[in-house]
MARTI-77187 format. One line per 2 residues: number of its first residue (from 1); their letters; for each residue x negated, y, z negated of N, C-alpha, C. Coordinates in steps of 0.1 Angstrom, whole numbers, always signed. Each point is the difference from the previous one (the first is absolute). Layout:
<nodes>
NUM	A	X/Y/Z/X/Y/Z/X/Y/Z | ...
</nodes>
This chain:
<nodes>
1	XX	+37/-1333/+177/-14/+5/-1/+0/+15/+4 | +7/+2/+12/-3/+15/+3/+6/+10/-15
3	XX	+16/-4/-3/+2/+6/-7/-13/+3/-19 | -1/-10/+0/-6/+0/-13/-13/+9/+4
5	XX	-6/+2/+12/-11/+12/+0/+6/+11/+1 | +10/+4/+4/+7/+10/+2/+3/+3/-16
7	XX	+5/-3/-12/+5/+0/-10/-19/+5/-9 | -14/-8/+5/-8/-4/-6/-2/+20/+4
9	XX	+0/+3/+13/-6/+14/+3/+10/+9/-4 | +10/+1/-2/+7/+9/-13/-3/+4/-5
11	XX	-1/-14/-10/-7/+0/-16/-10/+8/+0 | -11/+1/+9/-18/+5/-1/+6/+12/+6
13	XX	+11/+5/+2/+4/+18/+7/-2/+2/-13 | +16/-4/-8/+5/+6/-16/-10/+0/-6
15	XX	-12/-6/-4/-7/-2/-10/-9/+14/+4 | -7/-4/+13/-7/+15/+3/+5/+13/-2
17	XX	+13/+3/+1/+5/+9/+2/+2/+8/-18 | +0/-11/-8/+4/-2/-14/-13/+5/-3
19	XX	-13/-6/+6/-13/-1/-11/-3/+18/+6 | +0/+4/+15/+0/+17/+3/+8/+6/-8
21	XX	+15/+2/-6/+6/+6/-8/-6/+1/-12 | -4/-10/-4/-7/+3/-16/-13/+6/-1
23	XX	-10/-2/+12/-11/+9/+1/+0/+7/+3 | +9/+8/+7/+5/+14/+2/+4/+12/-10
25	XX	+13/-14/-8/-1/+6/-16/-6/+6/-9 | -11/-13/+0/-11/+5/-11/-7/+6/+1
27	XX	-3/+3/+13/-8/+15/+9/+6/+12/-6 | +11/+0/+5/+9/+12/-9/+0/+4/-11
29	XX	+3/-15/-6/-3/+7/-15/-11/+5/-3 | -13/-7/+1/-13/+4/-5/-2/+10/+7
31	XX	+3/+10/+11/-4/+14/+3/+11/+12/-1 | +9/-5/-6/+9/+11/-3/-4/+8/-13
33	XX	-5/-8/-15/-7/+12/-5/-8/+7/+2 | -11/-4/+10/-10/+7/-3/-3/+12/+13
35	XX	+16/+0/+8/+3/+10/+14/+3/+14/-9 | +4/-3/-13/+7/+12/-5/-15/+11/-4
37	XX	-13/+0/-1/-9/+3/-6/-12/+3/+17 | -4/+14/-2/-10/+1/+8/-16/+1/-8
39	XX	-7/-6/+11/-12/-3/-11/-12/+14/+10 | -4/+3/-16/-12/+14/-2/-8/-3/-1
41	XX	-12/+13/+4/-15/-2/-7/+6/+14/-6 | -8/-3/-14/-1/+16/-8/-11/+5/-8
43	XX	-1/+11/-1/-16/+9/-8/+7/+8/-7 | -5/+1/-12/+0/+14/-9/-1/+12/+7
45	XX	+7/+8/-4/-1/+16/+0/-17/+11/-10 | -10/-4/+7/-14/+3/-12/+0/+15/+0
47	XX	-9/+5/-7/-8/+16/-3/-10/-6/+8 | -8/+7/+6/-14/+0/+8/-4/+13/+11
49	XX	-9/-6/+6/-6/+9/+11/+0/-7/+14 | -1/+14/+6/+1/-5/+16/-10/+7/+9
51	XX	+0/-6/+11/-17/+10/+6/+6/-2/+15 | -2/+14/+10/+0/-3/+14/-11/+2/+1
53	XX	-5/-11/+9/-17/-4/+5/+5/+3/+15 | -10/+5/+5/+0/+0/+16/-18/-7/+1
55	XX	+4/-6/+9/-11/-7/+4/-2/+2/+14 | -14/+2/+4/-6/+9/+14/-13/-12/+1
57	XX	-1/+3/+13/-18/-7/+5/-6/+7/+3 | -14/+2/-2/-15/+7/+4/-10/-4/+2
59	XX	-11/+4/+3/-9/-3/+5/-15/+8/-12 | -5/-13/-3/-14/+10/-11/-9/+1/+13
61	XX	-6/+12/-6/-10/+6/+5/-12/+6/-14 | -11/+0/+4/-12/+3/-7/+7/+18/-6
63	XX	-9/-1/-12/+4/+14/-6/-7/+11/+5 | -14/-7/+4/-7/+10/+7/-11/-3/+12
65	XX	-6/+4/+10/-9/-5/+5/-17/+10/+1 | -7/-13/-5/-20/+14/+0/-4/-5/+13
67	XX	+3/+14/+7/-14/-1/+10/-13/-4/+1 | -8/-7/+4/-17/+2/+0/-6/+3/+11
69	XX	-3/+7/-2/-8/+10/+13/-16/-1/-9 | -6/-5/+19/-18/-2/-9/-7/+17/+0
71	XX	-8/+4/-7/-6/+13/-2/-8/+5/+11 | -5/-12/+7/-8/+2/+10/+3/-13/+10
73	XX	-3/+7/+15/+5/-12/+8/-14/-12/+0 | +4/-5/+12/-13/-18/-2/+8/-6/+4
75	XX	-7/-11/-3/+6/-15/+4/-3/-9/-12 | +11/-13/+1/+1/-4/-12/-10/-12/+0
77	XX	-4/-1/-14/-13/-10/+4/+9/-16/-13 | +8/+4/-11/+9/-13/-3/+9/+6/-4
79	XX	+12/-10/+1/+10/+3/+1/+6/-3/-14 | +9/-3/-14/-2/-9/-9/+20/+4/-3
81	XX	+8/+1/+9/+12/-1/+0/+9/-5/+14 | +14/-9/+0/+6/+4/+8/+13/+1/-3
83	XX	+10/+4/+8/+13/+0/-4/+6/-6/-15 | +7/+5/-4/+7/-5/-12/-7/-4/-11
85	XX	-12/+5/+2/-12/-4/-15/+6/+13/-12 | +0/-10/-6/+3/+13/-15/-12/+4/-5
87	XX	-7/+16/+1/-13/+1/-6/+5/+11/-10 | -13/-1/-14/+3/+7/-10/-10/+18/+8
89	XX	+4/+8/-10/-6/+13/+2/-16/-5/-1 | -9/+8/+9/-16/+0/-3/-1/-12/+7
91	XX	+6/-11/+5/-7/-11/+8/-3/+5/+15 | -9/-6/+1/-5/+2/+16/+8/-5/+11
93	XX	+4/+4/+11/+6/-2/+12/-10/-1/+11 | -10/+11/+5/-6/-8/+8/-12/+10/+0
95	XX	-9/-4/+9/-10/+13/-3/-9/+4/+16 | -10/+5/-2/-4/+10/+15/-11/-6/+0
97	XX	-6/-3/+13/-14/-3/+1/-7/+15/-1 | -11/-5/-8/-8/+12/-8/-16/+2/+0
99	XX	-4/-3/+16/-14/-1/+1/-3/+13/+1 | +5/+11/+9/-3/+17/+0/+3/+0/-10
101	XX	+9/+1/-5/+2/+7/-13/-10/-4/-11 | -4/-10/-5/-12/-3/-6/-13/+7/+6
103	XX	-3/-2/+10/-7/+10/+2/+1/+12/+0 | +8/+6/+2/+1/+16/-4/+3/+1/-11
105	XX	+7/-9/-12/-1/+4/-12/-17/-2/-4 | -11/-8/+5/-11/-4/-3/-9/+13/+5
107	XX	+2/+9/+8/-8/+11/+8/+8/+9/-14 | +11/+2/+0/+7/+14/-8/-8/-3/-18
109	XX	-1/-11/-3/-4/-1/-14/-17/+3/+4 | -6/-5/+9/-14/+3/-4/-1/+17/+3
111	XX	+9/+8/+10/-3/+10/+5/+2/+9/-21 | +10/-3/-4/+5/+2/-14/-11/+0/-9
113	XX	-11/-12/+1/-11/+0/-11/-12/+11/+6 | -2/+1/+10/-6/+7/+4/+1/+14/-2
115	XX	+16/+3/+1/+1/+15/-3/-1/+2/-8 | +2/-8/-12/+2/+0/-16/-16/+5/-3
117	XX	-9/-13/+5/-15/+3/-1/-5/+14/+1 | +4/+8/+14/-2/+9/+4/+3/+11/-9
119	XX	+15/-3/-6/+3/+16/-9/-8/-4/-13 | -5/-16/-3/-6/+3/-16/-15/+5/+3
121	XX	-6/-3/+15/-12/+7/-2/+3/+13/+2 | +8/+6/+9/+2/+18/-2/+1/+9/-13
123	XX	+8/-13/-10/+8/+6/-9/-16/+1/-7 | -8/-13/-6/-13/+0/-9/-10/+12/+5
125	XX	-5/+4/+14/-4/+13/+4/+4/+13/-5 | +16/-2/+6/+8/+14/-7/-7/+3/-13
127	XX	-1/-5/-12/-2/-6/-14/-13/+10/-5 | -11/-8/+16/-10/+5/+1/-6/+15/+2
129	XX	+6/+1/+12/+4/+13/+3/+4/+14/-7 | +10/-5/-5/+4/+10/-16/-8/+3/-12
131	XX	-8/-13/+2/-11/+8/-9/-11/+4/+0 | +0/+1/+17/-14/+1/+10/+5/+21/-1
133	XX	+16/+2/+1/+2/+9/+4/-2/+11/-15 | +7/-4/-9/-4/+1/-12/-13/+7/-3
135	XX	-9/-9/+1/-14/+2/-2/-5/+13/+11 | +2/-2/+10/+0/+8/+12/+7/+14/-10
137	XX	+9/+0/+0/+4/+14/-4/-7/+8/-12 | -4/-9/-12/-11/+4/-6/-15/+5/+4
139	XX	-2/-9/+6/-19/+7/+10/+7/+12/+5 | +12/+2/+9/+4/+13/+6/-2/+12/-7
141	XX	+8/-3/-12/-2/+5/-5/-11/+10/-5 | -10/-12/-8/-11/+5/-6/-10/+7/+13
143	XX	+8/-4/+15/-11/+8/+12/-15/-15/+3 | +9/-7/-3/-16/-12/-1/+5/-7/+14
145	XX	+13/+0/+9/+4/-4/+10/+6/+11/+13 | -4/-1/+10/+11/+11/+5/+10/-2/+2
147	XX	+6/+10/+9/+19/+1/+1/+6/-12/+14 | -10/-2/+8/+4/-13/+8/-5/-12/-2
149	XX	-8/-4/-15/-1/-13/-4/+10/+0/-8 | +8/+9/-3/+10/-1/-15/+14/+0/+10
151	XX	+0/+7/+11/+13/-5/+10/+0/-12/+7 | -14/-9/+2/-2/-15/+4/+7/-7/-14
153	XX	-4/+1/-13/+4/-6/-8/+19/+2/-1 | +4/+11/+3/+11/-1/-8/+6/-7/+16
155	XX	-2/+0/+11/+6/-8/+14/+0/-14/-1 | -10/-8/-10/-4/-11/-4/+7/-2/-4
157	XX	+7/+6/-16/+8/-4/-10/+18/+5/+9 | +2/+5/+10/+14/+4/+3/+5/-12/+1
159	XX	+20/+3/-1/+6/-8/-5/+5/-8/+17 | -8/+3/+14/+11/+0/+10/-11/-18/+4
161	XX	-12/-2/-3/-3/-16/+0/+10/-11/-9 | +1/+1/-8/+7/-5/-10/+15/+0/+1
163	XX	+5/+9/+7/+18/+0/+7/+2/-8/+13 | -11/+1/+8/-3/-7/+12/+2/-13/-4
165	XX	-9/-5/-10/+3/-16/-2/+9/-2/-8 | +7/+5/-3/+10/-1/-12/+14/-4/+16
167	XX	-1/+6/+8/+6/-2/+6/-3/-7/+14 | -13/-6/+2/+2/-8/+4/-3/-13/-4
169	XX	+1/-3/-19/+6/-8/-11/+15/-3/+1 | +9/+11/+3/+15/-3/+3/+7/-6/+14
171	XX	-8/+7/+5/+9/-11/+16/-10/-14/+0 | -9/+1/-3/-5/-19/-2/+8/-4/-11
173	XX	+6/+4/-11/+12/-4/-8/+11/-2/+6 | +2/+9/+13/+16/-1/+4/+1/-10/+7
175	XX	-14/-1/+9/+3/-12/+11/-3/-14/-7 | -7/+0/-8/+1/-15/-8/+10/-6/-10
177	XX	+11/+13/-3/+16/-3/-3/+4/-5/+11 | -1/+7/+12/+13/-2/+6/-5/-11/+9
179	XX	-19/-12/+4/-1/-11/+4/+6/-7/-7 | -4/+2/-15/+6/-14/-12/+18/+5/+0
181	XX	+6/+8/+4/+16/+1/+1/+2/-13/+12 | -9/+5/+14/+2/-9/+7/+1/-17/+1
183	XX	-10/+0/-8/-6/-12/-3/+10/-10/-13 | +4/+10/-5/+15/-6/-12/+11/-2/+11
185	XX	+2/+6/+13/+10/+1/+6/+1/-12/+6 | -11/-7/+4/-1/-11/+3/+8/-14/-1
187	XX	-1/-1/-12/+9/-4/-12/+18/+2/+1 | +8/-5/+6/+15/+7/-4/+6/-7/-9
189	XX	+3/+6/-14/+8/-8/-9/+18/+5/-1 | +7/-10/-4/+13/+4/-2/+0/+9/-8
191	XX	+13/+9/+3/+1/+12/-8/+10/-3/-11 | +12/-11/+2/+6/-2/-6/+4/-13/+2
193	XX	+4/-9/-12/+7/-13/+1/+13/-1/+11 | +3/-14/+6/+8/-1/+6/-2/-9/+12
195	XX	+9/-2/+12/-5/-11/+7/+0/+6/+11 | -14/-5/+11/-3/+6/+9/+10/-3/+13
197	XX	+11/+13/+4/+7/-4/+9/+0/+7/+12 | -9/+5/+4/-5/+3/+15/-18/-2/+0
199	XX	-6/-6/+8/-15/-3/+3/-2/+8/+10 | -5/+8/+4/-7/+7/+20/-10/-1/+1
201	XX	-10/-11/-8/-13/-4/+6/-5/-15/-1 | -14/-2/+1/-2/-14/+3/-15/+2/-2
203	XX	-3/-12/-2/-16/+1/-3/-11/+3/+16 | -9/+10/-1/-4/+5/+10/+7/+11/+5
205	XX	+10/+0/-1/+7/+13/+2/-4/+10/-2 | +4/+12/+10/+0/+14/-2/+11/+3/-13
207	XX	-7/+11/-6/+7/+5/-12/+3/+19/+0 | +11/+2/+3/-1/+20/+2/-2/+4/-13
209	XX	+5/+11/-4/+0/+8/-12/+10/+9/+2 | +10/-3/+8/+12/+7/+4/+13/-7/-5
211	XX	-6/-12/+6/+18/-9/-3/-4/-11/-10 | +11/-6/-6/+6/-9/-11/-11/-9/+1
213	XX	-6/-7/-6/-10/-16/+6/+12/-11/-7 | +8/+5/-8/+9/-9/-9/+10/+7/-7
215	XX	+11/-9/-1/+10/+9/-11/+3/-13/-11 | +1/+2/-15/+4/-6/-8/+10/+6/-4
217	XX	+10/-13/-6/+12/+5/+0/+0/-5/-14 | +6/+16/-6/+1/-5/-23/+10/-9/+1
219	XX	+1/-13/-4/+11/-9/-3/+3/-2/-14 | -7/+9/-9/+1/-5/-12/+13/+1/-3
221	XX	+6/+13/+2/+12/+5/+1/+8/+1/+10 | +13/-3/+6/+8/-4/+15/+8/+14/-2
223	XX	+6/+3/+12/+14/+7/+1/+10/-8/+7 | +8/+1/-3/+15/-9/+10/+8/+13/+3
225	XX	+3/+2/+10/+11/+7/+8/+7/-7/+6 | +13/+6/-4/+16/+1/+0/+6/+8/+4
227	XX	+12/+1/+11/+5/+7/+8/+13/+0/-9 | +6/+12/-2/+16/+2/-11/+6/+6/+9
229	XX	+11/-5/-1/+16/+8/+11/+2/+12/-12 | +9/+6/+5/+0/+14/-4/+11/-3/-13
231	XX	+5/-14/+0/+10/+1/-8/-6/-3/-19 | -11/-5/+11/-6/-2/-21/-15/+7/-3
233	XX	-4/+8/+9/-10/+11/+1/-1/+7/-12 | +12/+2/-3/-2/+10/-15/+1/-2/-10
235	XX	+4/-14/-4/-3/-12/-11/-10/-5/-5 | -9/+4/+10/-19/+0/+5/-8/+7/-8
237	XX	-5/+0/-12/-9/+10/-1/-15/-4/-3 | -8/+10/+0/-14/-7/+0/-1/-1/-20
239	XX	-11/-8/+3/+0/-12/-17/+10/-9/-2 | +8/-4/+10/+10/-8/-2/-8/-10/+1
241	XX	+3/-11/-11/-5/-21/+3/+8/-1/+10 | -10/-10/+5/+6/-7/+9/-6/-14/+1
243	XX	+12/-13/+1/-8/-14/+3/-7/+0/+11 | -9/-5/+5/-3/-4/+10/-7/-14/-2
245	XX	+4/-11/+15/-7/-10/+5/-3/-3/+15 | -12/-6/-4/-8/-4/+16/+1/-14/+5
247	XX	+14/-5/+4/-2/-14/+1/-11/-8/+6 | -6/+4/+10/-16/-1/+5/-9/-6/-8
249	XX	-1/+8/-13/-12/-3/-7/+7/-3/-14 | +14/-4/+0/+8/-8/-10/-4/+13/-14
251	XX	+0/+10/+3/-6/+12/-13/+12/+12/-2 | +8/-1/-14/+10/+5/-4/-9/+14/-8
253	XX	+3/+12/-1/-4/+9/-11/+9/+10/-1 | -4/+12/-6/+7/+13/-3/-4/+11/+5
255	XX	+5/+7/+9/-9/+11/+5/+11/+15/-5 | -7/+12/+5/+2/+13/-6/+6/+8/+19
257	XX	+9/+6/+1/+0/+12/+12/-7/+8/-8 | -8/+4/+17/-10/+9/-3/+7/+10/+8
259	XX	+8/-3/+10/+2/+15/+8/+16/-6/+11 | +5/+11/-6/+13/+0/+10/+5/+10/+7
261	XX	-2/-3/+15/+1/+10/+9/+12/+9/+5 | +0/+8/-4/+15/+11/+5/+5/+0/+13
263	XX	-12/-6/+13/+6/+3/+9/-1/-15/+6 | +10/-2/+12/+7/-10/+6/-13/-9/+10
265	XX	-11/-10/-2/-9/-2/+16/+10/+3/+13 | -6/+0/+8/+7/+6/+13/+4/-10/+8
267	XX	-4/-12/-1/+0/-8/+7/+12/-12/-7 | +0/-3/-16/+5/-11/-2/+14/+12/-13
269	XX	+2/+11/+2/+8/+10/-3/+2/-7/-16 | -10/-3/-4/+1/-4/-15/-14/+6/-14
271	XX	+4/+5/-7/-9/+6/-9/-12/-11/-4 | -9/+2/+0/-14/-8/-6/-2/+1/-14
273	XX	+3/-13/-7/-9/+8/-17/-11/-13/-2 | -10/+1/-5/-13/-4/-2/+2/-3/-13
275	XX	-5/-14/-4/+0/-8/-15/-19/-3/+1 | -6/-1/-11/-13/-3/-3/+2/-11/-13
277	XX	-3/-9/+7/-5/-13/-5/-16/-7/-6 | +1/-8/-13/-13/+0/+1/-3/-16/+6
279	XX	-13/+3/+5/-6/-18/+9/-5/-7/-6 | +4/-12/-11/-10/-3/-7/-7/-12/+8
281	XX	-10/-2/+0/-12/-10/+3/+1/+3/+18 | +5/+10/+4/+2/+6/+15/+6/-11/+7
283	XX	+13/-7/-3/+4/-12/+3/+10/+7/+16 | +5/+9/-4/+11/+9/+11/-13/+9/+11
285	XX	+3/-4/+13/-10/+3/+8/+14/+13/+7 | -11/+9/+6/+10/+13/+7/+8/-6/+8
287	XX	+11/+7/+2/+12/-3/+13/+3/-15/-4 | +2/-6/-10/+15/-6/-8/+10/+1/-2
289	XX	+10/-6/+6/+14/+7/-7/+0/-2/-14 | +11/+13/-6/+1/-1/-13/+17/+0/-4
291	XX	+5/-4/-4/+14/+5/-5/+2/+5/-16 | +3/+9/+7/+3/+9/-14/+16/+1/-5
293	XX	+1/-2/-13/+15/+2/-10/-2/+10/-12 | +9/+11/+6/-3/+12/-3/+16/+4/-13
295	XX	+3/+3/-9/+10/-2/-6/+7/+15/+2 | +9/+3/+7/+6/+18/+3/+8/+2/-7
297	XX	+10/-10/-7/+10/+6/-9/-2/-11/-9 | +5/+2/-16/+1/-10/-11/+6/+5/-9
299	XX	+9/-8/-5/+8/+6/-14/+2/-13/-12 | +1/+8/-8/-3/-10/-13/+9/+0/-10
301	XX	+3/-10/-10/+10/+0/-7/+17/+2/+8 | +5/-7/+9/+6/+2/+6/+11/-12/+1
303	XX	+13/-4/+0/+7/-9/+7/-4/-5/+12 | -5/-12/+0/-1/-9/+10/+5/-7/+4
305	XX	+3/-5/+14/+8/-15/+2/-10/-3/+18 | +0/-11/-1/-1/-10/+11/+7/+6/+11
307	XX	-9/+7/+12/+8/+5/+15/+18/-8/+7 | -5/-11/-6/+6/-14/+7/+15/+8/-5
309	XX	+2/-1/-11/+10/+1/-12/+8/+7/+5 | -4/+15/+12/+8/+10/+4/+10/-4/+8
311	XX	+15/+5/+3/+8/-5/+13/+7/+11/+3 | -3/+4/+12/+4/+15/+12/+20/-5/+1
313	XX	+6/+4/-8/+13/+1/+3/+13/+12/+5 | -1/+4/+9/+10/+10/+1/-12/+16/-2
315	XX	-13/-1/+4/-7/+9/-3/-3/+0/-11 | +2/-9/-8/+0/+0/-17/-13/-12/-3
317	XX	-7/+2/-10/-10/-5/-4/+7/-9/-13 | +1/-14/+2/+11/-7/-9/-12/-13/-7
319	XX	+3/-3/-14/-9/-6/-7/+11/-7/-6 | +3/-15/+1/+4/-12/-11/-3/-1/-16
321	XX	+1/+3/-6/+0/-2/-16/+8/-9/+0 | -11/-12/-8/+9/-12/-6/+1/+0/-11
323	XX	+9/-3/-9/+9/-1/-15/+5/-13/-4 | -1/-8/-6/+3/-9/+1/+9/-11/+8
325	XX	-8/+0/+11/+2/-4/+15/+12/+3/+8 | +3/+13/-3/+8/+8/+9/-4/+15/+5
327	XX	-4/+1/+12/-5/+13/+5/+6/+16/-3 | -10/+4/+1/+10/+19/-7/-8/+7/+17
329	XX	+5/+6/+10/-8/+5/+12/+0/+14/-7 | -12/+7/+3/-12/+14/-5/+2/+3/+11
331	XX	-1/+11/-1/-1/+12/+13/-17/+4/-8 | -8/+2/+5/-14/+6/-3/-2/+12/+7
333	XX	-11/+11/-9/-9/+7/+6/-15/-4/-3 | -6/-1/+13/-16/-5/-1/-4/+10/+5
335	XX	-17/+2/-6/-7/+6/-2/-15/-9/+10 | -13/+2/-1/-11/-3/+7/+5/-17/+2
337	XX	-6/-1/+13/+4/-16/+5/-13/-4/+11 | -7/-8/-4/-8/-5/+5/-7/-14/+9
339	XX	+21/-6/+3/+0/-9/+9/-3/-13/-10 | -5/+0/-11/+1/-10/-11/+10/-3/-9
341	XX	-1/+13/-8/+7/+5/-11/+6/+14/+3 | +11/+6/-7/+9/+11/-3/+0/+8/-13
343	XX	-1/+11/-1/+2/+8/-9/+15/+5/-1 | +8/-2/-8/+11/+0/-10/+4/+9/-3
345	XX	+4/+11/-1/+5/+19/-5/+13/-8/-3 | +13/+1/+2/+9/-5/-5/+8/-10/+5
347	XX	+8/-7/-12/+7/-8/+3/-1/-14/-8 | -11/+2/-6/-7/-13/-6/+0/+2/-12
349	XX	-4/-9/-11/-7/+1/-14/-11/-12/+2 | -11/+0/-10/-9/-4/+0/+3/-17/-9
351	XX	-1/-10/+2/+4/-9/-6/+15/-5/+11 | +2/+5/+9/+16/-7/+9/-12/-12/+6
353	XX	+10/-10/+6/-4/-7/+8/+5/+4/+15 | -6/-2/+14/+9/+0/+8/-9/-13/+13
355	XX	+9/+1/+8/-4/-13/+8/-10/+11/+11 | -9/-14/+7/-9/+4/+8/+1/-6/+10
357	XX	+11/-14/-6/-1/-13/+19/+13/-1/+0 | +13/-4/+7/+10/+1/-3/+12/+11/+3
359	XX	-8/+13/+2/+8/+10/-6/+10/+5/+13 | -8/-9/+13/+8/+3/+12/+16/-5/+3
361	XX	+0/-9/-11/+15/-10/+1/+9/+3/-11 | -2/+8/-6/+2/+7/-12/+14/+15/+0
363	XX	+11/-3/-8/+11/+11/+3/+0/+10/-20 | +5/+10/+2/+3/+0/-18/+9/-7/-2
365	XX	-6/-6/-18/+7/-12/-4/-4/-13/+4 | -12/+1/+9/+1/-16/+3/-5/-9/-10
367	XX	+2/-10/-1/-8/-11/-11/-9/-8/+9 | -16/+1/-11/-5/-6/+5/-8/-8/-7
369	XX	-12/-9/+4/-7/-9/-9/-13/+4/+3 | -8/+1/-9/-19/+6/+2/-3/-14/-2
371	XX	-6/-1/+10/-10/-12/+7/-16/+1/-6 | -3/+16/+2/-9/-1/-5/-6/+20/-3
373	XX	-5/-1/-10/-4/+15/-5/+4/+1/-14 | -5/+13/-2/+1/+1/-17/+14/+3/-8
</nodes>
């Protein structure tokens, strides 16, 4: 008995030992062809264009801001805005309590009809007069009047009653302009569209005639400012497009530089240039970040290849060309590079293929297999 287990656990060594040999084998076999072949990704060698974008953050601000300053001081009797109301030009903001002032425009207009009265009756006298004096100078004449009834007449008809009221016809004109000025003053309407972004009063309120009562800020139109390092400052010029978006208010458009500054801010040692944007439906509120993509260099009709594709060898800029799945190593000269794609000056023709995934494991001469690419 013992022996025959002893003979039985043999047998189940050799057999194992047999069945690992053969799967070892067939391991071998099946990966020995396909060790000989390294596998690529590859892209055509195209004609196209390439762009360096620098991309910056900013902050919009209003394009402009209108003071309102009231014409005359008071106190406010309604108020018909607050913060962040969007009003058009000519709408009312708030207005003055206007009981004096009604009254004084109510004294200045009657004092006006009255003067008026007064110079048409001087004037219908004068009228009189002239032809009181007229006549008078005829009897003088003829000796049928004497010489101090004919100097009563002509003192009658002089021109200095009739200047008297004439002028005081004009200052009752001036002062019932300038109650009814007051009295319009009353009244403050916007000067210009936009949204109201500072308020300094309140209903009842004191109102000066010195400082701001409000500032509206134009939003029709934004500016975004951008701070530039000195290295792309002169790539910069004004009318350049530029993208801009406001992730905030999810709003993409196209804005214009309006102004790029020659000198350094002092504080963040980087140049300021100003983009103007337009706001449609005023969806971008002031002090939003904006990011802007600004394009400084671009070239066109050019050799291109995929960044990836390049490999730093011995200081040498080396590119894989595949040929019928055997590599040819390129020494390159590149031209604008924008961390995507490469611009090509020599070494290439247009129509090569060369690898873009792969190219790290790669010697000249090597064979290999495209996995995947054109």
């Amino acid at each position: 008995m013992p022996k025959q287990r002893r003979f039985f656990y043999v047998a189940v060594i050799f057999i194992m030992i047999f069945l690992f040999a053969s799967c070892s084998s067939a391991n071998n076999q099946s990966q020995t062809p396909d060790s000989r072949y390294i596998p690529v990704e590859v892209t055509t060698v195209a004609v196209g264009s390439i762009k360096n974008i620098l991309s910056l953050s900013g902050l919009t601000e209003p394009q402009d801001y209108h003071m309102v300053i009231s014409a005359i001081p008071g106190v406010v009797a309604d108020l018909h805005v607050v913060v962040g109301d969007y009003v058009s030009e000519g709408d009312t903001l708030f207005t003055l309590k206007s009981d004096s002032i009604e009254q004084k425009l109510s004294q200045a207009e009657a004092a006006l009809n009255s003067a008026y009265a007064h110079y048409e009756a001087v004037s219908q006298r004068a009228v009189i007069a002239q032809k009181t004096l007229s006549d008078a100078k005829n009897l003088y004449q003829n000796k049928k009047i004497t010489l101090e009834e004919y100097q009563q007449a002509e003192e009658l008809a002089s021109d200095k009653t009739l200047a008297e009221a004439n002028q005081l016809l004009l200052q009752a004109q001036s002062a019932f302009v300038q109650a009814e000025k007051a009295y319009r003053a009353t009244v403050v309407k916007a000067p210009a569209s936009g949204l109201v972004s500072v308020l300094n009063l309140k209903k009842g309120g004191p109102v000066t005639n010195t400082e701001p009562a409000l500032l509206i800020a134009d939003t029709a139109e934004l500016l975004v400012r951008i701070d530039v390092s000195e290295n792309y400052i002169n790539r910069i010029k004004t009318d350049d497009t530029v993208d801009i978006s406001v992730p905030a208010a999810n709003y993409t458009t196209t804005g214009k530089v309006i102004s790029v500054s020659p000198v350094k801010d002092r504080i963040s040692l980087l140049y300021p240039v100003k983009i103007r944007i337009t706001n449609e439906r005023n969806i971008v509120k002031a002090s939003m970040f904006a990011e802007a993509r600004i394009t400084v260099e671009e070239v066109q009709d050019k050799l291109i290849i995929p960044y990836d594709a390049v490999v730093t060898k011995n200081n040498q800029l080396i590119v894989y060309v595949v040929t019928d799945n055997q590599v040819d190593q390129r020494q390159i000269v590149t031209g604008l590079d924008n961390g995507v794609d490469i611009e090509v000056k020599q070494g290439l023709s247009a129509g090569e293929t060369v690898v873009i995934a792969g190219q790290h494991y790669l010697a000249a001469d090597s064979t290999v297999k495209i996995v995947r690419g054109e």
